[in-house]
N, C-alpha and C positions, 0 to 999 in steps of 0.2 A: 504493500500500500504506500501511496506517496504521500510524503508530508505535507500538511492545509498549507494551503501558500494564503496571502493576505484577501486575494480577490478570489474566492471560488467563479466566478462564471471567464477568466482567463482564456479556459481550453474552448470552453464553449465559442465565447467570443471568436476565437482563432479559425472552428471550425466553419460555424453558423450565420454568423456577424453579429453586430454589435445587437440590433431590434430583436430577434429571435432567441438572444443570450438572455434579452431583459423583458418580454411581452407582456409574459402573463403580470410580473412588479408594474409592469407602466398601464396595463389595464387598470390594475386595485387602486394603483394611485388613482387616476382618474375616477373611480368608484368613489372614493374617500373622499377625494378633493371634491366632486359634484357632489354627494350628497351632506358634506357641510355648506357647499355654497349655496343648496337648494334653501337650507334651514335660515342662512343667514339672509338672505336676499329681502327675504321678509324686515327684519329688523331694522337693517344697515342701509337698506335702499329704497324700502316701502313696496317691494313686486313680490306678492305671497302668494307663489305656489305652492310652497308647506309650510303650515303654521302647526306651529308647535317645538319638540325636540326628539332626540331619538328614545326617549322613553313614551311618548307618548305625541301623535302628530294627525294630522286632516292634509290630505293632499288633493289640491284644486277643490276644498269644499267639498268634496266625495271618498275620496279612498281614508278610512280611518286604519291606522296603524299602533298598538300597542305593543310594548315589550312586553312578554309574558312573566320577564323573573319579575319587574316591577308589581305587574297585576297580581303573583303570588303573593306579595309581600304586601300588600293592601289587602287580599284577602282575609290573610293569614293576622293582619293588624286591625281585622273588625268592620272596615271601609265597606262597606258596597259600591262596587261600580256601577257603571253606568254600561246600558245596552251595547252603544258605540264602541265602548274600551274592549268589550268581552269581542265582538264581532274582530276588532282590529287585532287582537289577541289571538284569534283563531285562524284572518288571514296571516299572520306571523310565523305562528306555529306550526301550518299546513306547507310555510314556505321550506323552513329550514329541515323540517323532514325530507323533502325534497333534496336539495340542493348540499345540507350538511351543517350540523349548526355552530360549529366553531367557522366555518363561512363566514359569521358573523364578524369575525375577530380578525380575517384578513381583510376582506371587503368593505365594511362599511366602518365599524370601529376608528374615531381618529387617532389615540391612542396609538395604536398599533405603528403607522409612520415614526413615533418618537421611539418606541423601542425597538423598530426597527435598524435607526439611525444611530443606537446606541450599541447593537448587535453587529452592525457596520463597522464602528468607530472601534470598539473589542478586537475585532478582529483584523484591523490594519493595524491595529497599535499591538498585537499581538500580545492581547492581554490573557492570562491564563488563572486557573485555580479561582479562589473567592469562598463565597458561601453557598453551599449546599441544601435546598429543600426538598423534600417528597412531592412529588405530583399530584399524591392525596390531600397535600394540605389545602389545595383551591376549592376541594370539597368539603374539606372542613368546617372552614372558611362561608362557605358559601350554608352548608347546615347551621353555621352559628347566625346568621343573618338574618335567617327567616324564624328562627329560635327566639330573634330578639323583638321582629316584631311582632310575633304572636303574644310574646310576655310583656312588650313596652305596649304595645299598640301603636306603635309609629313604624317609620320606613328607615329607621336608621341609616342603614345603609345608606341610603340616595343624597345621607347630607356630606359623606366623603365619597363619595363614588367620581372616583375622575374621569371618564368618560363623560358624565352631564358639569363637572368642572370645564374642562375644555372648551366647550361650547360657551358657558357663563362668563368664561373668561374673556370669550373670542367678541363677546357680544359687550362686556360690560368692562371690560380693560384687565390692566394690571391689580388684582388683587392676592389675597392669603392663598388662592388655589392655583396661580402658579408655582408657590412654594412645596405644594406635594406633586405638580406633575413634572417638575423640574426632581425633584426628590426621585423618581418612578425612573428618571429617564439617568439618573445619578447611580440609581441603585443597580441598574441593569449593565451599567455600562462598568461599574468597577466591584461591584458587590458580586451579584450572579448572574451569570448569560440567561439570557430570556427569562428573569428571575421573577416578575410580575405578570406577563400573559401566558407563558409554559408552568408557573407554580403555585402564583398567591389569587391570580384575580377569578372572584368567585362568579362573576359572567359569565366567562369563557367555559368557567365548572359548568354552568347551570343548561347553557347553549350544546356543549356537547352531550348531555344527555338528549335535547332534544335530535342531536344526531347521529344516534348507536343505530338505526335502520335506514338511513339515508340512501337516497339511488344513488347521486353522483358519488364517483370516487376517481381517486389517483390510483391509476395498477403501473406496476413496474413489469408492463407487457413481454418487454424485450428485453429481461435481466439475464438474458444469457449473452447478450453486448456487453453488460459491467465488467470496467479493465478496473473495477476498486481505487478510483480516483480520490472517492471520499468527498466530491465537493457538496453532494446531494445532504448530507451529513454536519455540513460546516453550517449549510443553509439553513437546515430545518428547524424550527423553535420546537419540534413534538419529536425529536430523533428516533425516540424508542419504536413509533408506528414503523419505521421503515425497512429496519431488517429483518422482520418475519419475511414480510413482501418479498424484496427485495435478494432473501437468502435462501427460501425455505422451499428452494427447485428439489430437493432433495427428497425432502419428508411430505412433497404431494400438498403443501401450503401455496395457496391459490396468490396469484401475484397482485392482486388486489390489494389496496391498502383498505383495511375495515376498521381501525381506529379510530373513535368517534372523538378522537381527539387529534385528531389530521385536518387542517386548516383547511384543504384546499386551498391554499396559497399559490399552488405553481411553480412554486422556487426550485423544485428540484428536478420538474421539466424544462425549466430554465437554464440551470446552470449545466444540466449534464448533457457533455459533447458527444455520448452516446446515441443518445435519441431513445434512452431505456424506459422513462415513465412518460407518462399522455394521459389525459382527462379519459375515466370511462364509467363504468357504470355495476353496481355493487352485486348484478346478476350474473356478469362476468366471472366471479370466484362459483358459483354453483357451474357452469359448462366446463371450468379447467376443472375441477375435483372431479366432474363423472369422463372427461377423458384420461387423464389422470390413473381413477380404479380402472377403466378398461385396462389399457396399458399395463397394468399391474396381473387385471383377470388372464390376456393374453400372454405374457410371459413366464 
């Protein structure tokens, strides 16, 4: 295996060129960057095609959209919502079964860009070691949340939740909640690689449950191309989902990625000069397993 050089997508670049090195990152960005500027256009400029934020929004006066951890944690805090919220809730939730619900945490999330920047800056500056957390503890995390507002009757969470900081920020200036997202983008960057959307933030916990059945998925179709570059690996903020994929030609493990903690982010179709992983789809791993037993019944 050859050692992480500072730029994983390099070989790619060399092979690919530069746009096909980086697509699927300069989709998301665009993803990100539109669906803040949809949010702010309202405020900043007076053109309200969504009003509201990404916890709860009305887009063009028709599509209502609810985040579901929020509407748990209003549930769970006594609140009755409102018809709209449950409906928005529903279109939400029917989305990211779909599509993958830590999607949420590459695509739309603004977050995501600062720890990404940070995961960047780690690894030209070729920073190493730091602090270690379990995976589990986002679910912890995320159980103590809804714990709190069942017993407070409030929304705790949502008064430090930097994702709706970000926004308040973007809209209301400089205040106290640049100081934890600046902290977030501090902590990742010399504390632990992907230390807040891979460990602590209970979002991202709460989104990939909604996506342990998800149709799309990332397969490492062609991992019989892997020359063990390792860039696929430097990239990825969820590492662990990739080498079952990725390695398990052997033991008849379907090259599907089915971890419900796999972003779909694209980063690792990006960087790899192989051309080993591609966007597919999570019916994929049932057709390799029954060619697979044949294969097995015939010899």
């Amino acid at each position: 295996m050859s050692v992480l050089h500072s730029y994983p997508a390099h070989s790619a670049i060399a092979r690919k060129g530069w746009l096909r090195a980086h697509k699927w990152l300069v989709l998301r960005r665009i993803s990100q960057l539109g669906i803040l500027a949809l949010f702010l256009l309202g405020p900043l400029a007076g053109i309200w095609i969504v009003r509201g934020n990404l916890a709860s929004s009305l887009t063009l006066d028709v599509l209502p959209l609810t985040d579901p951890y929020l509407l748990l944690q209003s549930l769970l805090a006594g609140h009755l919502p409102e018809a709209t919220a449950l409906i928005g809730a529903a279109i939400v939730i029917v989305f990211y079964l779909l599509v993958g619900g830590r999607s949420y945490c590459a695509w739309v999330c603004p977050l995501n860009m600062l720890t990404d920047a940070a995961g960047f800056l780690r690894r030209h500056w070729r920073l190493r070691g730091g602090a270690h957390f379990s995976r589990q503890a986002r679910y912890w995390i995320l159980g103590m949340s809804l714990l709190l507002a069942l017993f407070t009757g409030s929304m705790a969470w949502e008064l430090v939740n930097p994702v709706s900081m970000v926004q308040r920020s973007l809209i209301f200036g400089i205040g106290t909640a640049w100081v934890f997202i600046v902290g977030i983008f501090m902590f990742d960057l010399f504390i632990s690689r992907h230390g807040w959307c891979g460990h602590l933030c209970p979002v991202g916990a709460f989104y990939s449950l909604l996506g342990v059945f998800s149709i799309v998925r990332v397969s490492a179709s062609a991992r019989a191309q892997c020359d063990d570059c390792m860039d696929c690996f430097a990239v990825c903020p969820e590492q662990q989902v990739i080498r079952p994929a990725l390695k398990g030609a052997e033991r008849n493990i379907s090259p599907v990625i089915l971890s419900a903690n796999c972003s779909n982010c694209g980063r690792c179709i990006d960087v790899c000069a192989q051309d080993v992983f591609r966007f597919s789809h999570r019916f994929k791993n049932s057709s390799h397993l029954c060619v697979a037993r044949n294969k097995e019944i015939r010899s």
